[in-house]
KOLDREN-420780 format. One line per 2 residues: their letters; for each residue x, y, z of N, C-alpha, C. Coordinates in steps of 0.2 Angstrom, whole numbers, always signed. Layout:
N
A) X/Y/Z/X/Y/Z/X/Y/Z  ... $
This chain:
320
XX) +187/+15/-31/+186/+19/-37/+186/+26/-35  +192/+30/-39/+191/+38/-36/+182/+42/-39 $
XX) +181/+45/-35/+174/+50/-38/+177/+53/-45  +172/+55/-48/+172/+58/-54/+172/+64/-54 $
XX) +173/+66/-59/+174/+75/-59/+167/+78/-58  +162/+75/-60/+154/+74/-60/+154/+73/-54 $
XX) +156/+69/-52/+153/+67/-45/+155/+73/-40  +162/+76/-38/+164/+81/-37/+161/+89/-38 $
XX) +159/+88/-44/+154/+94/-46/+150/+96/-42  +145/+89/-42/+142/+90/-39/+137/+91/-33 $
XX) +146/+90/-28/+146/+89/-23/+148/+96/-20  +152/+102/-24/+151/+107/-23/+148/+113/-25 $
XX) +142/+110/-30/+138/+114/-33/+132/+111/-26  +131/+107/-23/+127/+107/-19/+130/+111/-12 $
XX) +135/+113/-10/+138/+115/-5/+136/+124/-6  +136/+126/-15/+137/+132/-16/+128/+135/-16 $
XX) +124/+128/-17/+119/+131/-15/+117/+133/-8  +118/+127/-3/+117/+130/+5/+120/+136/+6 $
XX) +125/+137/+4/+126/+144/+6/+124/+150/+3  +121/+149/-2/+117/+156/-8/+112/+156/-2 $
XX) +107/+151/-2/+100/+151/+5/+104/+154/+12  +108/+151/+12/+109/+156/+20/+111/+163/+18 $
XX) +114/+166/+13/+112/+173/+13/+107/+177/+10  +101/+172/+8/+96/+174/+5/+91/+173/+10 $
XX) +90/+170/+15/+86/+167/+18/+88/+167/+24  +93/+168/+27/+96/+170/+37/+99/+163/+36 $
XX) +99/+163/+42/+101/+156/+47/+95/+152/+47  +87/+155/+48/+84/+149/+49/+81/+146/+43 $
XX) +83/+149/+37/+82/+145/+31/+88/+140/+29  +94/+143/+31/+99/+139/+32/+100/+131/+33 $
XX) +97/+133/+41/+96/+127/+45/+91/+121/+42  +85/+127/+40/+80/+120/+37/+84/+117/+28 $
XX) +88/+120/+27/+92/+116/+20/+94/+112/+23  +100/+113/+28/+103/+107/+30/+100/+102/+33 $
XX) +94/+103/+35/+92/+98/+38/+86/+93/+33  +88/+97/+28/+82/+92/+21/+89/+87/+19 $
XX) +95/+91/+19/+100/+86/+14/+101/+82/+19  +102/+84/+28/+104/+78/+30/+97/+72/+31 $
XX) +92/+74/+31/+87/+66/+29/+89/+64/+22  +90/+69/+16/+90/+65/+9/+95/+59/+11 $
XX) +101/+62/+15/+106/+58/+16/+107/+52/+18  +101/+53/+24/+99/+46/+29/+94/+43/+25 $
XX) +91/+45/+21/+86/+40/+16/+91/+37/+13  +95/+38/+7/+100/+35/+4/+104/+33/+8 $
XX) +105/+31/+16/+110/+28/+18/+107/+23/+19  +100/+21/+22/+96/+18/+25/+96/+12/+18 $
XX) +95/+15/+11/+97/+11/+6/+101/+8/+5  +108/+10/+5/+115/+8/+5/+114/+3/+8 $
XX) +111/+2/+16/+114/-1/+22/+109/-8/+20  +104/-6/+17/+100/-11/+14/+101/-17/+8 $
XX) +106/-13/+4/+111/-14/-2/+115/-21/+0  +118/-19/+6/+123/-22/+10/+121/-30/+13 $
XX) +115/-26/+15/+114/-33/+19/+110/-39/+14  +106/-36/+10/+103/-41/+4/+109/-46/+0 $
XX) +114/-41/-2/+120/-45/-4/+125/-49/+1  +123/-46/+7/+131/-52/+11/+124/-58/+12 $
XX) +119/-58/+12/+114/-64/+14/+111/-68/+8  +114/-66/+2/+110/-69/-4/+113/-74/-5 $
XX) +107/-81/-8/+110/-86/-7/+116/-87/-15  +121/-91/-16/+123/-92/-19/+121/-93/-26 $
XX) +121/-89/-31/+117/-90/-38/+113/-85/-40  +110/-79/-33/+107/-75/-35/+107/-69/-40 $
XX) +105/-68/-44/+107/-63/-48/+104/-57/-43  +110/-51/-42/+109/-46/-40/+105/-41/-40 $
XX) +103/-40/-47/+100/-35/-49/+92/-38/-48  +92/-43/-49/+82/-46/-48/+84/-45/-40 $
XX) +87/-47/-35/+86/-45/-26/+85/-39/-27  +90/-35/-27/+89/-27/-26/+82/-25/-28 $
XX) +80/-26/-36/+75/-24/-37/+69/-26/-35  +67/-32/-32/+62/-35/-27/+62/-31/-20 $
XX) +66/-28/-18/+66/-27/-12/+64/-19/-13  +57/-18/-6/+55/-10/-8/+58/-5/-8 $
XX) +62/-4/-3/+66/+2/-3/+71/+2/-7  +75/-2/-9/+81/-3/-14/+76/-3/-20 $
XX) +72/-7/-21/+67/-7/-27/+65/+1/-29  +64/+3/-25/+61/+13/-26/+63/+18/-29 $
XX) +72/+15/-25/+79/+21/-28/+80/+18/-34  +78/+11/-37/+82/+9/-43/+76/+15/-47 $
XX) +68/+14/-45/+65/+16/-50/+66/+23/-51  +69/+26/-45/+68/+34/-44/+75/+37/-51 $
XX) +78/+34/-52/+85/+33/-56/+86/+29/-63  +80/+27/-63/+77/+22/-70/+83/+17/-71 $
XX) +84/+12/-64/+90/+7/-66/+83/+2/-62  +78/+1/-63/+74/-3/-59/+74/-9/-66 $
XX) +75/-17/-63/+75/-24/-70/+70/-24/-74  +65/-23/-70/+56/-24/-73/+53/-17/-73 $
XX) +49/-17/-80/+46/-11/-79/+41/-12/-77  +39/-2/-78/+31/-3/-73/+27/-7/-73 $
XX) +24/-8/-80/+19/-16/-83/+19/-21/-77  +26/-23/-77/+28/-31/-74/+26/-30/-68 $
XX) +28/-23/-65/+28/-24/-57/+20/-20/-55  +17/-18/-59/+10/-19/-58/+8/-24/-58 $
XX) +10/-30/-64/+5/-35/-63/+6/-39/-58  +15/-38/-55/+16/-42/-50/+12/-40/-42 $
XX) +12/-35/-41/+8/-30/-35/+1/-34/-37  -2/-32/-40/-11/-35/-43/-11/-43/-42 $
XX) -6/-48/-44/-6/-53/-41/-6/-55/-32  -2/-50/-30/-1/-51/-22/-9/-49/-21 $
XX) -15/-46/-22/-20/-45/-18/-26/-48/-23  -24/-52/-27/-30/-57/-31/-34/-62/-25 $
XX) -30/-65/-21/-34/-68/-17/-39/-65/-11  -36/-56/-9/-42/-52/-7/-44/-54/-13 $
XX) -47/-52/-17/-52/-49/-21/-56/-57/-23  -52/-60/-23/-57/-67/-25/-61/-69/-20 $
XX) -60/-64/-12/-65/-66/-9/-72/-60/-10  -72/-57/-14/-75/-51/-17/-80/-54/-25 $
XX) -78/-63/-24/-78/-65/-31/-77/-62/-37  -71/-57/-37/-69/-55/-41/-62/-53/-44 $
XX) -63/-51/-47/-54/-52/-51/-54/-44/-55  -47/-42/-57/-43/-34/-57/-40/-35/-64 $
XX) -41/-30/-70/-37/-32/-75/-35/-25/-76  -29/-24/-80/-27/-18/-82/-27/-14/-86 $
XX) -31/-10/-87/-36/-5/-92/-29/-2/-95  -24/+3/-91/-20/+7/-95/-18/+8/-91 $
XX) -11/+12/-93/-7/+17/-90/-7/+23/-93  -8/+28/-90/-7/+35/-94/-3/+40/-90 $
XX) -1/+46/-94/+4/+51/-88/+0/+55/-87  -2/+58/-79/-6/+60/-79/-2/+71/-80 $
XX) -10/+73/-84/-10/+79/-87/-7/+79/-92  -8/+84/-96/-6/+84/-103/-1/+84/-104 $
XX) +5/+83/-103/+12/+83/-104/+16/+76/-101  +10/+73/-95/+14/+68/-91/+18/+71/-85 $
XX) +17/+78/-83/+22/+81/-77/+21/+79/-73  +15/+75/-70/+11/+74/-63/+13/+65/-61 $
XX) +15/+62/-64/+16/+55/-65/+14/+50/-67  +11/+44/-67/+6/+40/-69/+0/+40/-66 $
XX) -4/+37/-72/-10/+35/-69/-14/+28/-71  -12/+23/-66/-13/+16/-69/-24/+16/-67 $
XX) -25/+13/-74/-33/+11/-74/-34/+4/-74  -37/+3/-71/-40/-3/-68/-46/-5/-70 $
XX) -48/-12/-69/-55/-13/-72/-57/-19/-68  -61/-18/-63/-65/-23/-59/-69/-25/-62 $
XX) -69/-34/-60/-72/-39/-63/-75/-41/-57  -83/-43/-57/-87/-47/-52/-84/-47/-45 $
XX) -83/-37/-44/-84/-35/-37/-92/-36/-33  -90/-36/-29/-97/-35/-24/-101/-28/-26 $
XX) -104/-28/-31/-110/-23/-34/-112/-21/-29  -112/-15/-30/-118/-11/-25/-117/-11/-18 $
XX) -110/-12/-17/-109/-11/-8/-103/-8/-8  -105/+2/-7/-100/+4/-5/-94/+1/+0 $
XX) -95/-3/+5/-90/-4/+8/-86/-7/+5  -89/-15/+4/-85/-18/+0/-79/-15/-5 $
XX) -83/-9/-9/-80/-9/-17/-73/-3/-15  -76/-2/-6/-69/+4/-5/-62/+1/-4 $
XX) -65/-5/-1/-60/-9/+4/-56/-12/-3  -59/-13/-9/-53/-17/-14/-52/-11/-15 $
XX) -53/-6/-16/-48/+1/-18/-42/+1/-13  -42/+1/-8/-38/+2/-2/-32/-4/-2 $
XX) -35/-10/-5/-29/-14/-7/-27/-14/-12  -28/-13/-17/-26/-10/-24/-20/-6/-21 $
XX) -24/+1/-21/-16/+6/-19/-11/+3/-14  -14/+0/-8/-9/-1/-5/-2/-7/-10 $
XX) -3/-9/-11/+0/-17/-16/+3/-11/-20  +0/-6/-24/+4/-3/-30/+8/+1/-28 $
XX) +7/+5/-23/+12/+12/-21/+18/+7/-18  +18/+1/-13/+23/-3/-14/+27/-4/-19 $
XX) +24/-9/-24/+29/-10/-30/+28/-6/-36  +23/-1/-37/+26/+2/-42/+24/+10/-39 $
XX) +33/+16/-35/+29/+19/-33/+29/+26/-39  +29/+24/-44/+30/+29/-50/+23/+32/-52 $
XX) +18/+27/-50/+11/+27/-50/+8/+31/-46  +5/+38/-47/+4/+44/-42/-4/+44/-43 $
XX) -8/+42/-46/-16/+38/-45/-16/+33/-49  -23/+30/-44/-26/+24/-47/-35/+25/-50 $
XX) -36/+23/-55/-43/+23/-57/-45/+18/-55  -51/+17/-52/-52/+8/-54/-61/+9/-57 $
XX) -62/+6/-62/-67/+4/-67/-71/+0/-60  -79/+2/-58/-81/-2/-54/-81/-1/-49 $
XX) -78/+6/-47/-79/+7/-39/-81/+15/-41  -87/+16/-39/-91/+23/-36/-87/+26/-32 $
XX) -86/+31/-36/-82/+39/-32/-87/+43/-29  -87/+42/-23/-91/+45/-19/-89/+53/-16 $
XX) -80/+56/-16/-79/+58/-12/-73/+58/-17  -69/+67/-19/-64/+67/-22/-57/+62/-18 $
XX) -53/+58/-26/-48/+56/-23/-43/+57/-20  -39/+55/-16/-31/+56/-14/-28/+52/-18 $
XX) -23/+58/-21/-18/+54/-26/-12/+52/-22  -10/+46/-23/-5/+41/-20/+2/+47/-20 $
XX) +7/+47/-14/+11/+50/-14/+18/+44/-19  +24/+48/-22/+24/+44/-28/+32/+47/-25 $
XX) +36/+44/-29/+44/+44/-34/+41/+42/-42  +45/+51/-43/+46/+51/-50/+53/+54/-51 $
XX) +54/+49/-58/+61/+51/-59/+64/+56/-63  +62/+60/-61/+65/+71/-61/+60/+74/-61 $
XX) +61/+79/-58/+57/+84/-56/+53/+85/-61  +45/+89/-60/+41/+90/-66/+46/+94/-71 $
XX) +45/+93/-78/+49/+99/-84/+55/+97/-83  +58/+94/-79/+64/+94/-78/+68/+92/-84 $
XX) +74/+93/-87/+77/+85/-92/+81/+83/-90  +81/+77/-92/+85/+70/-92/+90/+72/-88 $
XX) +92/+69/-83/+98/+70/-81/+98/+73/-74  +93/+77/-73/+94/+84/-66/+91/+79/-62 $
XX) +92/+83/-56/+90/+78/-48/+86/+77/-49  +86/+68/-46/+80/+65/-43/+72/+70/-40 $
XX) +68/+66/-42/+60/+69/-38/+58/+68/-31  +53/+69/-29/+53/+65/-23/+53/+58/-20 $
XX) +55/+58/-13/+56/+52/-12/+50/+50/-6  +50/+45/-4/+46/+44/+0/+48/+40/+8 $
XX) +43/+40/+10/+44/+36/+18/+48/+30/+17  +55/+28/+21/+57/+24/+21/+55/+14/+21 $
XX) +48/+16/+25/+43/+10/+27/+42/+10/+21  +40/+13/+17/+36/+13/+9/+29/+11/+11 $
XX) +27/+16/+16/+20/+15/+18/+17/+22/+15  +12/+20/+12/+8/+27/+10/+3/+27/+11 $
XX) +0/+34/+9/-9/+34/+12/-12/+31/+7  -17/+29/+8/-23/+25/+2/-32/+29/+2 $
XX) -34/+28/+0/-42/+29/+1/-45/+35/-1  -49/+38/+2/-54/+44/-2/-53/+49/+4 $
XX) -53/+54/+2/-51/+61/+7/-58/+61/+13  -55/+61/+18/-56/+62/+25/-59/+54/+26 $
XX) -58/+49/+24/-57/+42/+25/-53/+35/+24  -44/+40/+24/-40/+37/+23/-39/+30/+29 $
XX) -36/+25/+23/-35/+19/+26/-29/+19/+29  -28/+17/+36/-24/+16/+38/-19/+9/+38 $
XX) -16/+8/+37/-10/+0/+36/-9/-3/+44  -13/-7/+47/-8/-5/+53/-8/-18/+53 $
XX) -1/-17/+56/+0/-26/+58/-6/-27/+63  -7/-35/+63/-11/-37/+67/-3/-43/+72 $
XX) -2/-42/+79/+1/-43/+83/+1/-49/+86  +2/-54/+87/-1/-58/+93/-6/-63/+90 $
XX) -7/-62/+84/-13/-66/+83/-10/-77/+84  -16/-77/+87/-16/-86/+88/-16/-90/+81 $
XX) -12/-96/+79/-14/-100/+71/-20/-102/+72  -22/-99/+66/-29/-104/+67/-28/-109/+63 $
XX) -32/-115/+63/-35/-117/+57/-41/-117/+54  -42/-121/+50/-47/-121/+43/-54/-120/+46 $
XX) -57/-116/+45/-64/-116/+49/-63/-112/+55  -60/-108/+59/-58/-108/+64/-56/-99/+62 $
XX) -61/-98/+70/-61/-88/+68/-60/-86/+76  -57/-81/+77/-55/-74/+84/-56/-67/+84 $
XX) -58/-65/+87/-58/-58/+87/-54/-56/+90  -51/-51/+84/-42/-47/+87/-45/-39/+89 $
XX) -44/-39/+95/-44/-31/+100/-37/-27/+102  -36/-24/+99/-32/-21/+101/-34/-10/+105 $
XX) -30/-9/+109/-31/-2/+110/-32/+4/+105  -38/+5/+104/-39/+12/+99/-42/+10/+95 $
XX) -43/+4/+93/-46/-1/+87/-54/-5/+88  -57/-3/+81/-62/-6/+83/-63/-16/+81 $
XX) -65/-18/+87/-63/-26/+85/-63/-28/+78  -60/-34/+76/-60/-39/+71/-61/-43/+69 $
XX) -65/-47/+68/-68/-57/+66/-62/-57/+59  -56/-61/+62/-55/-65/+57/-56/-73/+58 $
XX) -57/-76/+51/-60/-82/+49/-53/-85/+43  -53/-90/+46/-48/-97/+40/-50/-99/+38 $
XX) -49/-102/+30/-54/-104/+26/-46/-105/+25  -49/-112/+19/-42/-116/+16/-41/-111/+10 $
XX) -34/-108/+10/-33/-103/+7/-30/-98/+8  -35/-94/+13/-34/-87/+15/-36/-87/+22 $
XX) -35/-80/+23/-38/-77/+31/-41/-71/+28  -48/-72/+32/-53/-64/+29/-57/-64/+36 $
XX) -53/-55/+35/-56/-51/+42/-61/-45/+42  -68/-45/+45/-71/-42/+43/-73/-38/+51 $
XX) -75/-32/+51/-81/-29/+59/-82/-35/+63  -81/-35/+69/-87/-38/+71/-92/-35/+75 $
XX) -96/-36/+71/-103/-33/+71/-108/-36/+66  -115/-38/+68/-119/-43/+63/-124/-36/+61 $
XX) -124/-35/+55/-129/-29/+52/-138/-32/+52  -138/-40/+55/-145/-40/+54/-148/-39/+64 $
XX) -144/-40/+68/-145/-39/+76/-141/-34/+80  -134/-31/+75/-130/-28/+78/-128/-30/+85 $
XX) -126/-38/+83/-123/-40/+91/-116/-43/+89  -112/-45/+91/-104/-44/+89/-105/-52/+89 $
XX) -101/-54/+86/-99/-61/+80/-95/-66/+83  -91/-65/+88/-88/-67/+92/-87/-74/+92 $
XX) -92/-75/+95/-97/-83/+97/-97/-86/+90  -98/-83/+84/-101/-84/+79/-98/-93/+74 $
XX) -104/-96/+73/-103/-103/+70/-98/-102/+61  -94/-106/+61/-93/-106/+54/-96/-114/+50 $
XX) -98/-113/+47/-99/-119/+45/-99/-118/+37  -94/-123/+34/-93/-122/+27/-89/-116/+27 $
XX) -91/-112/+23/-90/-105/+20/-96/-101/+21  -100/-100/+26/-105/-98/+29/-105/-97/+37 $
XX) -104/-90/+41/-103/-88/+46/-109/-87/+48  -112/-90/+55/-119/-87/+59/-117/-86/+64 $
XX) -122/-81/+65/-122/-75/+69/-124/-80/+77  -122/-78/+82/-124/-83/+89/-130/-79/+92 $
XX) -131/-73/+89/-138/-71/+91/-146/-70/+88  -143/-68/+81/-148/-70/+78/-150/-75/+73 $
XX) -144/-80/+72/-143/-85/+67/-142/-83/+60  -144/-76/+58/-140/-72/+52/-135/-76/+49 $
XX) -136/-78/+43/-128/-81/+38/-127/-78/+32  -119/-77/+33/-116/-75/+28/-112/-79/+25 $
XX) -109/-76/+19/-104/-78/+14/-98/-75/+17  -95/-80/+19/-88/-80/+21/-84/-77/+15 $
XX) -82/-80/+9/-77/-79/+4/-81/-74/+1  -87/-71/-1/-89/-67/-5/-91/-63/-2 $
XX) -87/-57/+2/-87/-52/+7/-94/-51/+10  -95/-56/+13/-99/-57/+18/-107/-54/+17 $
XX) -110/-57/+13/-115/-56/+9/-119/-59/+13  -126/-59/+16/-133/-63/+18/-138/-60/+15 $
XX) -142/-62/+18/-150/-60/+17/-152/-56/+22  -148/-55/+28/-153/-50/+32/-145/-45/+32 $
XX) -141/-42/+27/-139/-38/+26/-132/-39/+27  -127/-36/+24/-119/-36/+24/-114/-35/+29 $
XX) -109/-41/+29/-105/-38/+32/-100/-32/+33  -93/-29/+33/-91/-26/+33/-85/-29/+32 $
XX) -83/-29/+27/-75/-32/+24/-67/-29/+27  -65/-30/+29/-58/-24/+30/-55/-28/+26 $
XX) -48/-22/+22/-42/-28/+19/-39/-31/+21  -34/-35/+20/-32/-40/+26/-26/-43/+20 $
XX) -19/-42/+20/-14/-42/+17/-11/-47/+22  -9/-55/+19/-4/-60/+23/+1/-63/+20 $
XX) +8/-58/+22/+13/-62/+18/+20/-61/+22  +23/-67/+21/+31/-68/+25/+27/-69/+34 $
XX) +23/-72/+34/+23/-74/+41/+20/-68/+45  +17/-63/+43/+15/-55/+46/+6/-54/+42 $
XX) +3/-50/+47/-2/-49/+44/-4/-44/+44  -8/-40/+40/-9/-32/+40/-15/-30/+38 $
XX) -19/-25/+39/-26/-23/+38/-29/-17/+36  -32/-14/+31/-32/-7/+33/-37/-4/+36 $
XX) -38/+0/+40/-43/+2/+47/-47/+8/+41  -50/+11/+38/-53/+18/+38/-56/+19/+45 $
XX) -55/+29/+43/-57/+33/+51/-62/+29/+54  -67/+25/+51/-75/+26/+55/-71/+18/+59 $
XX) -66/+15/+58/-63/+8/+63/-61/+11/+66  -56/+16/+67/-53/+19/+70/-55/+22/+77 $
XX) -54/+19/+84/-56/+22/+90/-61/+18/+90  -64/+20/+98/-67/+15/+101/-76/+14/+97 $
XX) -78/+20/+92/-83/+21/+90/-86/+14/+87  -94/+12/+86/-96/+8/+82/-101/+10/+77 $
C-alpha cells in the first residue's frame, strides 16, 4: 500500500521542523533533535518487531487484536493511539487481578473507587482510586509494599494512569506520580502527535519520593515446595526469606524483629514461620504478623515462570 499524502505530509513537515531548530538552536540543538526522533524511531521499531513476532507465533485461531493488545509494549502504543480492544476499566481490573493473591496474603482485597482526569480540565491524565479492604492496619510497612504492587501491575497494564490513590494506605511522604502515555499532548486536539512514551521494558518507578521501589528479578532461585523457605543473596541486596505455601510464594527481610537474628534456619510449620533463635512465630500469609512484633513484607510478583520483587532504598545495599 502506497503512503498517503498525510502520511507524506507529515513526513516533511517533520524534516521542515529539524531544520527550523538547527537554525534556531546551532548544531548542538540540532543534534539533540535528531537524536530524540532517532529513539522515537527505535521505540516504534522495537514495537513493529514485536508486532511481528507475536503474529508469525500465534496459535492458529487467534484473534489479532486481543494478542497485540495483551502484550505490554504493543499493548502501550495501541493505548497511546486509542486503538487499545479493552478499556481502561477492564485493564485495570485485569492488572488488580494479577496482584490479589499479593494482597490476600495482606488478608486483604482492592476494589475500585474511580477514575478521575487528574486537574481541572484532565490535562495531567488519570487518576485511578482505590479502596483497601482488610489491609494489614497500622503497619506502615506493610501498607507501602501493597502500594508498590498496586502501581507496579497498573503502569504495566494501564499506562494512561499517571497516579494512584489508594484508600487505606497513610501518606507519609508526598507522592510520585507514575510516569504515563497519554494520548496527545496536554491541550492538544484530537488528532496532533502522540504524548509521551515510556521505557521499552514498561518498567516504571513506584513508591513515595526518596523511597522508591525498585523492580528487580530474583535469578537462580531453587523450586521449592509446600512448606518449604531459602534465603536469596544476591550482590547489593539485602537478603530474602522466601516461603511456599500452597498457592503462592511470599518473600519477606530476613530478619526476626523480636531477636534481630536472620530467619534463615527458621521452622515453617503450617502457615506459621519460627524464628531458630528466639522461637518468635509469625503469620506466614497475613504479612508476617506475631506477637513479639512484624515482619517486613517485600512485594514479590510470580508469573510465566520468573519472579520479581520490589526492593525500597532501606533493602537496597548491604545496610540492615
Amino acid at each position: 500500500m502506497a503512503a498517503t499524502a498525510k502520511e507524506r505530509q507529515t513526513g516533511e513537515h517533520i524534516a521542515a521542523l529539524l531544520d527550523d531548530l538547527g537554525r534556531s538552536m546551532g548544531p548542538a540543538g540540532r543534534d539533540l533533535a535528531d537524536e530524540l526522533v532517532h529513539s522515537i524511531v527505535e521505540f516504534y521499531g522495537c514495537g513493529l518487531a514485536r508486532v511481528v513476532e507475536l503474529l508469525r507465533d500465534a496459535p492458529e485461531g487467534t484473534d489479532p487484536l486481543t494478542l497485540l493488545g495483551g502484550d505490554e509494549l504493543v499493548g502501550g502504543l495501541l493505548v497511546l493511539h486509542d486503538l487499545h480492544p479493552e478499556d481502561t476499566l477492564t485493564r485495570v481490573g485485569r492488572a488488580l487481578d494479577e496482584v490479589r493473591p499479593y494482597l490476600g496474603s495482606h488478608a486483604g482485597d482492592v476494589d475500585i473507587a474511580g477514575i478521575d482526569p487528574e486537574g481541572d480540565e484532565g490535562a495531567g491524565g488519570l487518576t485511578l482510586r482505590l479502596r483497601l479492604r482488610g489491609s494489614c492496619d497500622g503497619c506502615p510497612s506493610s501498607a507501602q509494599t501493597v502500594r508498590w504492587t498496586i502501581e507496579e501491575a497498573v503502569a504495566r497494564r494501564v499506562p494512561e494512569i499517571s497516579a494512584v490513590e489508594v484508600e487505606g494506605v497513610t501518606e507519609e511522604q508526598p507522592h510520585t506520580k507514575l510516569l504515563q502515555i497519554t494520548t496527545r499532548p496536554p491541550d492538544a486536539p484530537a488528532g496532533d502527535a502522540p504524548g509521551r512514551a515510556v521505557p521499552a521494558d514498561g518498567i516504571r518507578p513506584a513508591g513515595t519520593a526518596g523511597t522508591a521501589a525498585e523492580w528487580q528479578p530474583l535469578t537462580g532461585l531453587p523450586a521449592l515446595a509446600d512448606g518449604e523457605s531459602t534465603v536469596y543473596e544476591s550482590a547489593g541486596t539485602t537478603p530474602l526469606l522466601l516461603i511456599r505455601l500452597p498457592g503462592n510464594l511470599y518473600a519477606y527481610r530476613d530478619h526476626c524483629p523480636g531477636c534481630a537474628g536472620r530467619l534463615g534456619a527458621a521452622t515453617v510449620d503450617g502457615e506459621r514461620l519460627r524464628c531458630p533463635s528466639c522461637a518468635a512465630e509469625y503469620d506466614i500469609r497475613r504479612a508476617g504478623q506475631g506477637e513479639r512484633g512484624h515482619l517486613e513484607p517485600v512485594p514479590l510478583l510470580e508469573e510465566d515462570g520468573s519472579v520479581r520483587v520490589a526492593l525500597p532504598g532501606v533493602l537496597l545495599g548491604t545496610g540492615t
